[in-house]
mmCIF file of the C-alpha atoms, coordinates in Angstrom:
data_MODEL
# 
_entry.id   MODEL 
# 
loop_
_atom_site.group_PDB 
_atom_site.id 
_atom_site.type_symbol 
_atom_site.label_atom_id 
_atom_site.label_alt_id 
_atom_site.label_comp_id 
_atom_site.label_asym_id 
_atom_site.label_entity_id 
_atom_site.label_seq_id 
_atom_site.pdbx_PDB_ins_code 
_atom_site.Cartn_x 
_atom_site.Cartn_y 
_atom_site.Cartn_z 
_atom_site.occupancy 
_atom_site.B_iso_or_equiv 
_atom_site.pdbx_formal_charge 
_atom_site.auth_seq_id 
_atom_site.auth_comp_id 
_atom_site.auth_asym_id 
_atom_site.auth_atom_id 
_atom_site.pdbx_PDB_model_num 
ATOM 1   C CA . UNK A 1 1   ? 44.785 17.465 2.530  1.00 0.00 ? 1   UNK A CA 1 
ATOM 2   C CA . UNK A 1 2   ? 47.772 19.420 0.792  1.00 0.00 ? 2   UNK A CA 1 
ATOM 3   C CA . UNK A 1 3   ? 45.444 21.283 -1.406 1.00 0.00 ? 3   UNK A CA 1 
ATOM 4   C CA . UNK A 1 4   ? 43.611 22.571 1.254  1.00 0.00 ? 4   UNK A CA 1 
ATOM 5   C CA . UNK A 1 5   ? 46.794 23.585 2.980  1.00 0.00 ? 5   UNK A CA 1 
ATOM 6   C CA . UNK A 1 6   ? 48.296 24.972 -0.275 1.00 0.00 ? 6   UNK A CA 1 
ATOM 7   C CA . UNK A 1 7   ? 44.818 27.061 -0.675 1.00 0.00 ? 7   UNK A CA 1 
ATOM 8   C CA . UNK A 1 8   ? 44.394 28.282 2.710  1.00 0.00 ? 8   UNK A CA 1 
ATOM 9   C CA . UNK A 1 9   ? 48.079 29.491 2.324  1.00 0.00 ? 9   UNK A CA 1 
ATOM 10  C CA . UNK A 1 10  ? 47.843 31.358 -0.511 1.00 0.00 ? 10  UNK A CA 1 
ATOM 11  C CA . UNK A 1 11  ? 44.749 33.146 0.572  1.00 0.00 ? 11  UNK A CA 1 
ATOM 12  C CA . UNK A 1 12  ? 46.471 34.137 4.119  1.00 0.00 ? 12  UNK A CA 1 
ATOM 13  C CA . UNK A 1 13  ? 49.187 35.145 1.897  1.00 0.00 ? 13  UNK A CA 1 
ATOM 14  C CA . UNK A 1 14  ? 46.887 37.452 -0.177 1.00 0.00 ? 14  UNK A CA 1 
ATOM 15  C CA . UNK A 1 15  ? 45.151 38.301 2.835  1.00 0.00 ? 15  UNK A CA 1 
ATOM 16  C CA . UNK A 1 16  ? 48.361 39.585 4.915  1.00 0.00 ? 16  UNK A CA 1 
ATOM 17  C CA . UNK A 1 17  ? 49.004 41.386 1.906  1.00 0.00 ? 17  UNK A CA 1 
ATOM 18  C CA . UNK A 1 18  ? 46.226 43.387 1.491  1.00 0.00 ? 18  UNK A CA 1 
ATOM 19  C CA . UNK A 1 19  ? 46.431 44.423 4.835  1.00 0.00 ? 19  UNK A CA 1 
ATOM 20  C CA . UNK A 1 20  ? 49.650 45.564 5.556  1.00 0.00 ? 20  UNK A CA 1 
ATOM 21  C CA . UNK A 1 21  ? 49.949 48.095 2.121  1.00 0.00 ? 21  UNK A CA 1 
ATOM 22  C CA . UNK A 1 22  ? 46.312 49.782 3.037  1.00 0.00 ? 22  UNK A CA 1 
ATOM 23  C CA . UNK A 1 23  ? 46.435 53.336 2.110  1.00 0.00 ? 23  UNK A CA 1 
ATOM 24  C CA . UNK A 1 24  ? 47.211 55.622 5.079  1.00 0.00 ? 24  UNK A CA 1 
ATOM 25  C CA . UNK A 1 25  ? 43.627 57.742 4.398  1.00 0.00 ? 25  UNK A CA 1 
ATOM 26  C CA . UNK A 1 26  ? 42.459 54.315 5.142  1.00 0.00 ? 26  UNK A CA 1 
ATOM 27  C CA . UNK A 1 27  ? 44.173 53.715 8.007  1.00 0.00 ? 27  UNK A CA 1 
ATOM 28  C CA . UNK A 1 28  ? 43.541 56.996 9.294  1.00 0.00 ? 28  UNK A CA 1 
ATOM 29  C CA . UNK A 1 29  ? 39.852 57.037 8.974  1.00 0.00 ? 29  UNK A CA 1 
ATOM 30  C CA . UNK A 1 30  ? 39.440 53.969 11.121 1.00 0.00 ? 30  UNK A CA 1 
ATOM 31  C CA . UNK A 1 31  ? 41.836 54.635 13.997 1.00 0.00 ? 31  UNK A CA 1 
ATOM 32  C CA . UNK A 1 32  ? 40.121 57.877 13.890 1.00 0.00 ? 32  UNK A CA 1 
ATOM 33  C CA . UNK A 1 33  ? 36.841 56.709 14.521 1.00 0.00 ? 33  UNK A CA 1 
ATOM 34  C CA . UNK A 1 34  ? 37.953 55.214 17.883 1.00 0.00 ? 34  UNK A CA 1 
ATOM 35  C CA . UNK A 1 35  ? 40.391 57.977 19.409 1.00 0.00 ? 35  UNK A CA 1 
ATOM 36  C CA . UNK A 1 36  ? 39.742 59.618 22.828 1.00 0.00 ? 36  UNK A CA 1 
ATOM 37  C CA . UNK A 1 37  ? 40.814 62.976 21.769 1.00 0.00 ? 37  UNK A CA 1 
ATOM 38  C CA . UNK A 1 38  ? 38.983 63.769 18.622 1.00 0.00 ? 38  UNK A CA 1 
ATOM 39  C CA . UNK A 1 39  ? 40.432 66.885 16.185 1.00 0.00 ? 39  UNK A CA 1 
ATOM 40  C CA . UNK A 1 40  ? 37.273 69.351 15.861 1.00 0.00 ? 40  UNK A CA 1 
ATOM 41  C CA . UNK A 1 41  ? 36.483 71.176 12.872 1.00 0.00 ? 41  UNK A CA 1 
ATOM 42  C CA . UNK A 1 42  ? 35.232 74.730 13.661 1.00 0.00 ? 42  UNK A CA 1 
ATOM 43  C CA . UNK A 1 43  ? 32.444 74.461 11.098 1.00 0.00 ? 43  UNK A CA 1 
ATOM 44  C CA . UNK A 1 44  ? 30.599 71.687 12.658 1.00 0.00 ? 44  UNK A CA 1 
ATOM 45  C CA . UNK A 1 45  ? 31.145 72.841 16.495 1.00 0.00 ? 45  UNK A CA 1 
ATOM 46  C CA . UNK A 1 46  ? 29.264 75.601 19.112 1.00 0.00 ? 46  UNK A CA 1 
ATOM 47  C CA . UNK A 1 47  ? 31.179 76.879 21.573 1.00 0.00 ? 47  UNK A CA 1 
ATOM 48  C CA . UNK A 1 48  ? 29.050 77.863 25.130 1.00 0.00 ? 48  UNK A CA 1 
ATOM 49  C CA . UNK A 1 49  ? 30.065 79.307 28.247 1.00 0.00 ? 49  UNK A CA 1 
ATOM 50  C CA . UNK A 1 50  ? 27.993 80.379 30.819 1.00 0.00 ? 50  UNK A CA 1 
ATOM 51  C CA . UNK A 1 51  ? 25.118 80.053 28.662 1.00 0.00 ? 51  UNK A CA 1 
ATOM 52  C CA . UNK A 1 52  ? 26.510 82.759 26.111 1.00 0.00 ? 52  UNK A CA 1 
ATOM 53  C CA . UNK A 1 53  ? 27.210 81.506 22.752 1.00 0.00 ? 53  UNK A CA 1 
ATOM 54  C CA . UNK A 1 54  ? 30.971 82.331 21.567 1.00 0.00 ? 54  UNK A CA 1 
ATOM 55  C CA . UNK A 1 55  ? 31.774 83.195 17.792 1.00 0.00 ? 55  UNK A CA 1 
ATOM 56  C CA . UNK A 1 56  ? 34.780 84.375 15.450 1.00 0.00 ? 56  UNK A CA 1 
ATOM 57  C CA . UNK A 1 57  ? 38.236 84.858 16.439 1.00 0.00 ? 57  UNK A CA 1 
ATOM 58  C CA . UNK A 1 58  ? 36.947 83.428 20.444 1.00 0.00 ? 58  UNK A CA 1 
ATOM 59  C CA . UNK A 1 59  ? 35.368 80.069 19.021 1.00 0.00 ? 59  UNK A CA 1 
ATOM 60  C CA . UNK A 1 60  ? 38.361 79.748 16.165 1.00 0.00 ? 60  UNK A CA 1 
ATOM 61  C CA . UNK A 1 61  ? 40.840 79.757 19.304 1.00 0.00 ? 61  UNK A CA 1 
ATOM 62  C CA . UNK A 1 62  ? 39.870 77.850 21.504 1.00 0.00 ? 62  UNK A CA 1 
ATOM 63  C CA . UNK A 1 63  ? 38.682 74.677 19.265 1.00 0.00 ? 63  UNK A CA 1 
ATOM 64  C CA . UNK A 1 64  ? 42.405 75.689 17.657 1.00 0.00 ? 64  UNK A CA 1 
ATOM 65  C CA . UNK A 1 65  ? 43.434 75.019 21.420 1.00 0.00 ? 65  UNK A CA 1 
ATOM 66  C CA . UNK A 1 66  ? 41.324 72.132 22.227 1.00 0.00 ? 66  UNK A CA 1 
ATOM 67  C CA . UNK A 1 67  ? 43.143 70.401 18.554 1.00 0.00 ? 67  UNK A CA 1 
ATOM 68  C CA . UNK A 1 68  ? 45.998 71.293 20.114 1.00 0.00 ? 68  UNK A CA 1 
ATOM 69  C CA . UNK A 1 69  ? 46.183 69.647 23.412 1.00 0.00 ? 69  UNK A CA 1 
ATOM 70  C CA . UNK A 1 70  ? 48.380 66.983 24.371 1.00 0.00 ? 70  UNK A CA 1 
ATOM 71  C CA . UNK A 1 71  ? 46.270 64.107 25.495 1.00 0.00 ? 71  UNK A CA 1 
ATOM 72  C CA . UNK A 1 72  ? 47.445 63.230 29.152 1.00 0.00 ? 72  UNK A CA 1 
ATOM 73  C CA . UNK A 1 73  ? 45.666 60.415 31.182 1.00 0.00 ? 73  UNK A CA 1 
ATOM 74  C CA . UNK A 1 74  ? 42.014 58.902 30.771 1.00 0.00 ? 74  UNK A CA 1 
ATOM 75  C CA . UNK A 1 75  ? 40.169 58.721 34.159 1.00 0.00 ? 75  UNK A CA 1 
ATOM 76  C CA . UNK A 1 76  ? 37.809 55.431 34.647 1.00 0.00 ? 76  UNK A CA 1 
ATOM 77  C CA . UNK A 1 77  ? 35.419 57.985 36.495 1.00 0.00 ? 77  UNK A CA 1 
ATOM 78  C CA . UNK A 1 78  ? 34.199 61.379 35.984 1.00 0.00 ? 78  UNK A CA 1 
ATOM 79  C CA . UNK A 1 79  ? 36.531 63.675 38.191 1.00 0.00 ? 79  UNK A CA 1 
ATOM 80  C CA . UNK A 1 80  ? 33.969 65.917 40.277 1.00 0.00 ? 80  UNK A CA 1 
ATOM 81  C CA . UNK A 1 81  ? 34.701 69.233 38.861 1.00 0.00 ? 81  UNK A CA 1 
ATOM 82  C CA . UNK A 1 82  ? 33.891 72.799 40.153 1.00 0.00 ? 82  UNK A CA 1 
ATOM 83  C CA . UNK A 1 83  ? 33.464 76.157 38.577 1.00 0.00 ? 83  UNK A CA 1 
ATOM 84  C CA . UNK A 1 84  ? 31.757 76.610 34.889 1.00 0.00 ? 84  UNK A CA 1 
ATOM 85  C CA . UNK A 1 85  ? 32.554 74.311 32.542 1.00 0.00 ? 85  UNK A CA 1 
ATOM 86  C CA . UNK A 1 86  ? 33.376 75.360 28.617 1.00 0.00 ? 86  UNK A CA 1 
ATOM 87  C CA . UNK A 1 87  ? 30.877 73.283 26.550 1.00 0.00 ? 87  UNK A CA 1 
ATOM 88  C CA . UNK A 1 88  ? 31.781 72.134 22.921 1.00 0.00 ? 88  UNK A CA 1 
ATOM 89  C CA . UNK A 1 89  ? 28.648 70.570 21.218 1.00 0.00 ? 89  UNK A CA 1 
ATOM 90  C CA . UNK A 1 90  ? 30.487 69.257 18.016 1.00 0.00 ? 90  UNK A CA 1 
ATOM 91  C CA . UNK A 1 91  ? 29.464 67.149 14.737 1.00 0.00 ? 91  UNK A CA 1 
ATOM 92  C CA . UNK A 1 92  ? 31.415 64.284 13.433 1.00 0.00 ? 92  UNK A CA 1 
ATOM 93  C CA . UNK A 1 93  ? 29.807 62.485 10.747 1.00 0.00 ? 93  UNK A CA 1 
ATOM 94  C CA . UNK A 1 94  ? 26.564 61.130 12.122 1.00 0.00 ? 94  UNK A CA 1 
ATOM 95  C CA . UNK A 1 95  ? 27.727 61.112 15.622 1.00 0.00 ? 95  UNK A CA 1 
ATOM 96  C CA . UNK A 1 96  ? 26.962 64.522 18.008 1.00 0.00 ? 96  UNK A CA 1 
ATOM 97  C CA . UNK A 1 97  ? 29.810 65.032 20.343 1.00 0.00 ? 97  UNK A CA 1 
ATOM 98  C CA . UNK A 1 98  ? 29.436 66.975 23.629 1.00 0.00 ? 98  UNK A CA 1 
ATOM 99  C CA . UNK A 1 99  ? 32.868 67.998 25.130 1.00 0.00 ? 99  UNK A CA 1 
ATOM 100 C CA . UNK A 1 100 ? 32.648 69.365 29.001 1.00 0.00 ? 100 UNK A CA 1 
ATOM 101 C CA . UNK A 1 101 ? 36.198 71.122 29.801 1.00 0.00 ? 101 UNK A CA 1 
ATOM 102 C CA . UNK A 1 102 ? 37.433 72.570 33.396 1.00 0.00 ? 102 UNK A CA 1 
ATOM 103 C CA . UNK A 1 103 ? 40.733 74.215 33.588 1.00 0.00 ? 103 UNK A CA 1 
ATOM 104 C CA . UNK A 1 104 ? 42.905 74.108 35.710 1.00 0.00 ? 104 UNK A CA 1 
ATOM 105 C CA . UNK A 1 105 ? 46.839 75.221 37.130 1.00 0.00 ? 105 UNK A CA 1 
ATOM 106 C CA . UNK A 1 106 ? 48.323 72.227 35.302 1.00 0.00 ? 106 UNK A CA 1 
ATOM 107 C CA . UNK A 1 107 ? 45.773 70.487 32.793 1.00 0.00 ? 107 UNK A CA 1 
ATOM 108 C CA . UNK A 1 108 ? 42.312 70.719 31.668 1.00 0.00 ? 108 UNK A CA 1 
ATOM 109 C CA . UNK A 1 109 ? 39.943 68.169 32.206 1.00 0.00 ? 109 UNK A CA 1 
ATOM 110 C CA . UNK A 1 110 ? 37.804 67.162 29.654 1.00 0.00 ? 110 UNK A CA 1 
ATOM 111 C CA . UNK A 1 111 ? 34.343 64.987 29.771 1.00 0.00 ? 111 UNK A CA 1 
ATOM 112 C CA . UNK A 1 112 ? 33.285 63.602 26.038 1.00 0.00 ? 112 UNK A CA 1 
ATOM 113 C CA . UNK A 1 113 ? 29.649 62.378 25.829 1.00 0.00 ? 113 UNK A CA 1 
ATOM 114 C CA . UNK A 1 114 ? 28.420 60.473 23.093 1.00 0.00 ? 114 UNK A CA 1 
ATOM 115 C CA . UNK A 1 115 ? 24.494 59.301 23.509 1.00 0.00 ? 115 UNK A CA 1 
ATOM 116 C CA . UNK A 1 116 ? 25.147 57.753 26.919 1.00 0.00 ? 116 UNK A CA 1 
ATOM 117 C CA . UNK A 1 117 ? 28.442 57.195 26.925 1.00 0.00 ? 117 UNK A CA 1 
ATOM 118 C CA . UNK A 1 118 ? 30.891 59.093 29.363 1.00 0.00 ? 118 UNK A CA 1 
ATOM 119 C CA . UNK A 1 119 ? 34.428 59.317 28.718 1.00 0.00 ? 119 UNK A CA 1 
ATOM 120 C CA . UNK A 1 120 ? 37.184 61.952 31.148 1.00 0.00 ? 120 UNK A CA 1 
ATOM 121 C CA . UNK A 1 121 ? 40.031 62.761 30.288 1.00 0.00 ? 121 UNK A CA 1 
ATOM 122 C CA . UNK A 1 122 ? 43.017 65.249 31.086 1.00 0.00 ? 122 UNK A CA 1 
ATOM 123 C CA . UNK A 1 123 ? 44.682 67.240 28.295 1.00 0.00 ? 123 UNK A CA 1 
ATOM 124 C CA . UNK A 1 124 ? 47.824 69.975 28.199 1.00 0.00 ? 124 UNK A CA 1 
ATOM 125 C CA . UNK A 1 125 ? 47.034 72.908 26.780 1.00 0.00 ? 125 UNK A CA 1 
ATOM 126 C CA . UNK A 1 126 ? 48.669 75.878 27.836 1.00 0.00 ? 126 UNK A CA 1 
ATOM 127 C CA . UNK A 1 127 ? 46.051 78.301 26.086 1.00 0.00 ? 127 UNK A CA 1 
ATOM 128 C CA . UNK A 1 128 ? 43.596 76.544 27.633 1.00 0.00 ? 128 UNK A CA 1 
ATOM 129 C CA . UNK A 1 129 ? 45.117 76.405 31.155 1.00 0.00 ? 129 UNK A CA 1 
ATOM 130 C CA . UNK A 1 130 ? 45.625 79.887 31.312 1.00 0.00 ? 130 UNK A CA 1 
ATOM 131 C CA . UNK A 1 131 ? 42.481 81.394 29.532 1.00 0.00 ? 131 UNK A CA 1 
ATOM 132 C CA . UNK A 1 132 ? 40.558 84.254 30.434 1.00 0.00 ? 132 UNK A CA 1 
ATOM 133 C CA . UNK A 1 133 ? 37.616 83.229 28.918 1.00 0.00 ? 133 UNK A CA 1 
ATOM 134 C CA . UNK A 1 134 ? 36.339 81.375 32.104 1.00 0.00 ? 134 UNK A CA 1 
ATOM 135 C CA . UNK A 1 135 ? 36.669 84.915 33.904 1.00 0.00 ? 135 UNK A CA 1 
ATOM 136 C CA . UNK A 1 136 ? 35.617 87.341 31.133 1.00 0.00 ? 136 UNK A CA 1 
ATOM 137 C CA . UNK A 1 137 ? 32.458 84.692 30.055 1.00 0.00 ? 137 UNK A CA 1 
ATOM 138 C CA . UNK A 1 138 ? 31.494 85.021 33.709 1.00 0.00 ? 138 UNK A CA 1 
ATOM 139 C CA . UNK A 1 139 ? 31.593 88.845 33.649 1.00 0.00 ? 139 UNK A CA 1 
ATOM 140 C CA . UNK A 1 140 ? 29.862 89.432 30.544 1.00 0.00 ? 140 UNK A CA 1 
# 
């Protein structure tokens, strides 16, 4: 009976070892792979508004933006939204990403879907908030 106890304690000691000194990269890469508010690369991601593809310095700011935002609340359902939504369709790893976002006065709401999975969300982002690309996307 002792041995067992004297095994099974030094392999929880060797276990809680190994866990607590992982490298951060580790770390990082899996908390990363379940965060609400992904960080876009602009390589892998199309920006679309109103149907109209957006490129260079347009696409560079506003996924810049979108890094940038300070993740607010998480809504348990969709929040009915009005007006033309900026669509991000976006690559990460094997998974495709599509990113729905409405601005408003004092956030931006933000709908992630992922196969069939729906996830809304509200974000600060002043940039975002206050863009003119929902008015100048609708006049081009």
């Amino acid at each position: 009976m002792t041995t067992w106890f004297i095994v099974m304690l030094v392999v929880f000691g060797a276990f809680k070892i190994i866990v607590s000194s992982l490298p951060n990269t580790v770390i990082e890469s899996i908390i990363s792979k379940y965060e609400t508010h992904p960080q876009l690369e602009e390589e892998n991601a199309t920006v679309t508004i109103n149907g109209n593809n957006l490129e260079g310095e347009q696409k560079s700011k506003i996924i810049h933006d979108f890094n940038e935002g300070l993740f607010l609340d998480r809504y348990y359902a969709p929040p009915h939204n009005e007006g033309t939504p900026l669509i991000i369709n976006a690559k990460r790893g094997k998974k495709d990403f599509t990113f729905y976002i409405y601005s408003h006065e004092e956030h931006v709401d933000v709908v992630k879907q992922y196969k069939k999975k729906v996830v809304a969300y509200s974000l600060r982002s002043k940039n975002l908030q206050n863009s003119d690309m929902f008015v100048s996307a609708d006049l081009a």
